[in-house]
N, C-alpha and C positions, 0 to 999 in steps of 0.2 A: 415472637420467634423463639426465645432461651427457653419458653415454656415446653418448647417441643423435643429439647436437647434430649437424647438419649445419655448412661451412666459416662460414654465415655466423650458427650460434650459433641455429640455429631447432628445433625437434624436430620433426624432419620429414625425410624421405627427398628428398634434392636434384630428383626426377623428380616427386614431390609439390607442388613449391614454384615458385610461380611468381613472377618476380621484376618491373622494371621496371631497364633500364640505361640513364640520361641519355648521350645519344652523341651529345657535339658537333661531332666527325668528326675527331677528333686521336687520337695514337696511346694515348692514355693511357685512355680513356671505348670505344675500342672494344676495346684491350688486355682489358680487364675483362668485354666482354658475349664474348668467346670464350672466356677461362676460365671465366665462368661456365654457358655452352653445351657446353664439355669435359667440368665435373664432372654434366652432367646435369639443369641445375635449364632447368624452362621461362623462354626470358626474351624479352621487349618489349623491341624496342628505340625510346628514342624521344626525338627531334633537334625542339629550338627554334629555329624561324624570329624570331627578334626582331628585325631590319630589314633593310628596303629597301635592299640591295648597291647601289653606283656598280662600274662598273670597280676604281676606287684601290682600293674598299675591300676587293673580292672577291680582290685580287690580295697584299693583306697578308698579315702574320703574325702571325694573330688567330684568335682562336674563332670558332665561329658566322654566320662567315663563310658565302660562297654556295658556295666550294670545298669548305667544311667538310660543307655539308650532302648533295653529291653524295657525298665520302668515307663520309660515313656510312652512305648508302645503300648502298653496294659493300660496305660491313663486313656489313651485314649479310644480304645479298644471299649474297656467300661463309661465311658462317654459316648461314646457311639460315633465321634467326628475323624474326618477324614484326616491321614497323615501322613505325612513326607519324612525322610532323613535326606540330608545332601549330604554331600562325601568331600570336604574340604580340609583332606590331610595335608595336599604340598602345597597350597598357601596357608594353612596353617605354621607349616613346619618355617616357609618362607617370611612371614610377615612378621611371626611372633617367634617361635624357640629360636631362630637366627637373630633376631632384634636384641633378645632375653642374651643370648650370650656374647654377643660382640658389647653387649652394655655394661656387663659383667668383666669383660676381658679388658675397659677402656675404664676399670676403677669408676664406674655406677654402679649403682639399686636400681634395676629398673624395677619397673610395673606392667608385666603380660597383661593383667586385664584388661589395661587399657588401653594395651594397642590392638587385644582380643576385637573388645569393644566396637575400636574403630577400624580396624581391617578386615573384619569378617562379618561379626554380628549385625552392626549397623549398618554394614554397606551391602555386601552380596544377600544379610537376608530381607532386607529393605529391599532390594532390589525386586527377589524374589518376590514380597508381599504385592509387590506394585505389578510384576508379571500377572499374578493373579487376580490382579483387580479389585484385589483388599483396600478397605476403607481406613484402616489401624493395622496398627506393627505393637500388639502388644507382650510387655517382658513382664517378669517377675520379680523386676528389681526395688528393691528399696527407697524408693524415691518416690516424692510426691511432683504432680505434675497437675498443672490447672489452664486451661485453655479458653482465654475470651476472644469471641470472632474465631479467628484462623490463627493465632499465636497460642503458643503452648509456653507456658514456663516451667523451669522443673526447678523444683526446692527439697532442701533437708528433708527425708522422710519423717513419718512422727516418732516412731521407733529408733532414736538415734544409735541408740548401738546400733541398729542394721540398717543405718543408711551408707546408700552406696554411689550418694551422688558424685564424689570423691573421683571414681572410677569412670564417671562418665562426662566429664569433665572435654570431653574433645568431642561431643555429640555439635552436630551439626544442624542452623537453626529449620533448614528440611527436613531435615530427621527427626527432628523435636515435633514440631510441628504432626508429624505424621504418627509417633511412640506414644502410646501411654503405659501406664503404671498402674495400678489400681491398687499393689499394696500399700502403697504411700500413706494411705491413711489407716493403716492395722498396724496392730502388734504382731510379734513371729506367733505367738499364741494365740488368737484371734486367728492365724491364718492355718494352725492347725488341726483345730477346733473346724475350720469350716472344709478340710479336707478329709477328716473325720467322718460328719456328717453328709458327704458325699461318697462315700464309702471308698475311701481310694486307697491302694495298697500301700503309697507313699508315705500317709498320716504320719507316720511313726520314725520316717527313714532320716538318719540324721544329716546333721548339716554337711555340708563339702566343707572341708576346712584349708584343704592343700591347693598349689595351683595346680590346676587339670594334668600337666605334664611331669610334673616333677612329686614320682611316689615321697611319700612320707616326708614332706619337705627337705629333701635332701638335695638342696639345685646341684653343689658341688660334683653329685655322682652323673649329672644330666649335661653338664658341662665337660665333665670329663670323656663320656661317652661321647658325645660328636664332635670334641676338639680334646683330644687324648693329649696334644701336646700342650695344652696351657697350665701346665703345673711345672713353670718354672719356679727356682726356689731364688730369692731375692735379699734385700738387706730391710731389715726393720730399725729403722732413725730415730731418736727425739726429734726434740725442735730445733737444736742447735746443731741437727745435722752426723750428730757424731752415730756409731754404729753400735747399736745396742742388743743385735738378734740375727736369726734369721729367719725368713717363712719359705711353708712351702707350696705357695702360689696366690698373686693378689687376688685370684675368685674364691678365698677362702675367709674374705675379709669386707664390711663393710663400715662406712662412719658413724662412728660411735661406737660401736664393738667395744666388748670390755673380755669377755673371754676368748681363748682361743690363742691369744697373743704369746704366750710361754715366757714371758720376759718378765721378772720380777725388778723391785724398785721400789722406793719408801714410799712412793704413794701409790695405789692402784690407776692403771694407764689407761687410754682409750684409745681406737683408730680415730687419728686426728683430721689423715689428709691418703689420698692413695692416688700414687703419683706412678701412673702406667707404661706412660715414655721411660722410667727409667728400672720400673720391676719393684720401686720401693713401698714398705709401709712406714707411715709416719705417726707417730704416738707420742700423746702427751698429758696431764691431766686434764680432769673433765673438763674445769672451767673455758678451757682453750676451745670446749666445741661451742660454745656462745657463740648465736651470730643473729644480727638482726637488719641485714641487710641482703638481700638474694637478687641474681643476675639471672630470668631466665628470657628462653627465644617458645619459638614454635608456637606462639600463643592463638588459641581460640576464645574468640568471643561470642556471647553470647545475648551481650544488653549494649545500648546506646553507649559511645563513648563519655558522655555528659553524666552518667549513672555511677562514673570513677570517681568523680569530684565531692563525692556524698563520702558519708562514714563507709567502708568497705573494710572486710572482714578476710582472713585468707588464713586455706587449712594446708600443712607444708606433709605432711602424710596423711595415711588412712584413719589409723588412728587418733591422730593430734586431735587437738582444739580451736577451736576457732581463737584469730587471734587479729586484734583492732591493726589496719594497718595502711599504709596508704601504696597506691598504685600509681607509678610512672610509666605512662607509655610511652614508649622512646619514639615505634613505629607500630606495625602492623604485626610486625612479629617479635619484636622484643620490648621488656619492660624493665624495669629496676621495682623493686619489694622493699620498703620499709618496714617494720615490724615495731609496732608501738611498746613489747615487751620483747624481750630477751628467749631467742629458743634454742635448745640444746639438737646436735646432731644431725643436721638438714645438710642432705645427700643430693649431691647429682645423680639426675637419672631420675629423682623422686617429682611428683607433680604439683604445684605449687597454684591451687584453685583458688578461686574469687568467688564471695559471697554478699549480698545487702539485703539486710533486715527491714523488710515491709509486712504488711497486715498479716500477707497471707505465711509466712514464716522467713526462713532461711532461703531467698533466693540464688539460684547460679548463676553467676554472671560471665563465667568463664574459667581459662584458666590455663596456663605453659607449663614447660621443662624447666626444671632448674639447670641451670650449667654452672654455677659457681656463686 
């Protein structure tokens, strides 16, 4: 029977299989609906409209942007397959830039992609693919995923700089199950090289680097715009409380921060703590942001509870490192983080992922919110 697996692990003739390819109009999400158009599977392609372009924004270097979505049209226009936009600006605007600022306003860092992820991308276009009778929901993301039987797991892409398992961190094990990946095993170069030789306009088109909504990373100016009044100006503390400054609004401030602060002192300071019930910032030196202990809730999982009691791994940002650590589960939805080293500047609001080292690499095992 595996003999007859098609590339994305289905038993099925690729010409049989009709897929769904999220095409945000970068090179990475249309990369993937040509290879999978090469090896012969029928595929949809289909591009989320989630907000209302300005100029600025159309002209960044972002996803889903208004450039993005004519790109995508051309992709698959010179593919020759059929394609969709849906138009999901006021759950858009609903789910995520309202999440993005009230998280903001309650002294967090959130992460939109991840609520992107799990509010829109994975749900309504999952939804979508399954209207259509699609076999696969495949992305463009950086992540490897390997499927025996009817299970899917998804692990570290090979490309660690560009993995993005991080962000999807609250996928669901139906959704897993139903997603694949196929750059998981390429390099970003490997993947432009084969957009290249497919001759597609995007080859060349650079990375998104900003969040979709927020031109030139400026969240500040995005927050201000639909909540004009949260630039209260507040007191900036030490540790011992006393009153060192002032700022002029806690959404201009995040943990760890070291610039920005205007407050001078024999040693350079950091945003230690942001304390939103009372408008304050709290600064202290670095050492103070050490912590190797985290409280979070909302947790997803994604492997056997039995699979915690092994060596587990946990990455506390996007960027960080993997780091040896052990996991209490309290409940269903909450945990306690040990951290076997010492990490600097771990934020509420930031996501705090589970990982376990078997053959096949970096696996996900899950992963919550930090609250404290």
């Amino acid at each position: 029977m595996e003999n007859n697996l098609n590339s994305i692990g289905l038993d099925k003739k690729p010409e049989e299989t009709k897929i769904v390819v999220a095409m945000s109009g970068g090179v990475d999400s249309s990369t993937v609906a040509g290879m999978m158009k090469k090896e012969g599977y029928q595929v949809i392609g289909i591009t989320l409209k989630l907000y209302d372009d300005t100029q600025q924004v159309s002209k960044s270097k972002q996803c889903c942007a208004g450039q993005d979505i004519i790109d995508a049209k051309r992709v698959a226009h010179k593919l020759n397959i059929d394609h969709k936009i849906l138009y999901y600006q006021n759950k858009f605007k609903e789910n995520v830039i309202d999440n993005f600022i009230d998280s903001y306003l309650s002294g967090e860092t959130p992460i939109p992609c991840v609520q992107c992820n799990q509010s829109v991308k994975f749900t309504d276009l999952f939804d979508e693919a399954k209207n259509l009778d699609a076999d696969a929901l495949i992305t463009g993301h950086y992540v490897k995923s390997i499927t025996t039987g009817n299970t899917t797991n998804m692990y570290r892409a090979i490309d660690e700089n560009r993995d993005q398992s991080y962000f999807l961190f609250n996928t669901t094990r139906e959704q897993l199950n139903y997603l694949r990946f196929p750059l998981g095993t390429k390099l970003k170069s490997e993947t432009r090289n084969i957009a290249k030789e497919l001759h597609l306009n995007v080859a060349e088109k650079p990375d998104s680097q900003d969040i979709c909504f927020v031109p030139n990373g400026d969240y500040a100016s995005v927050i201000k715009k639909f909540r004009p009044d949260s630039y209260k100006k507040g007191n900036i503390k030490n540790l011992e409380g006393k009153v060192i400054g002032v700022h002029e609004g806690i959404i201009n401030f995040t943990i760890g921060q070291r610039k920005g602060i205007k407050v001078s002192d024999k040693e350079p300071l950091y945003v230690i703590d942001i304390n939103s019930d009372k408008n304050e910032i709290i600064v202290g030196s670095r050492n103070k942001l050490i912590k190797n202990k985290i409280k979070i809730n909302k947790i997803n999982l994604l492997a056997n509870k039995d699979e915690f009691s092994e060596e587990v791994y946990t990455k506390v940002r996007s960027t960080g490192k993997l780091l040896k650590s052990k996991i209490n589960l309290i409940d269903n939805n909450q945990a306690e983080v040990v951290l076997f080293e010492n990490e600097y500047g771990i934020s509420p609001g930031q996501a705090c992922v589970f990982y376990k080292k078997d053959k096949f690499g970096d696996k996900l095992l899950g992963g919550g919110w930090i609250k404290k």
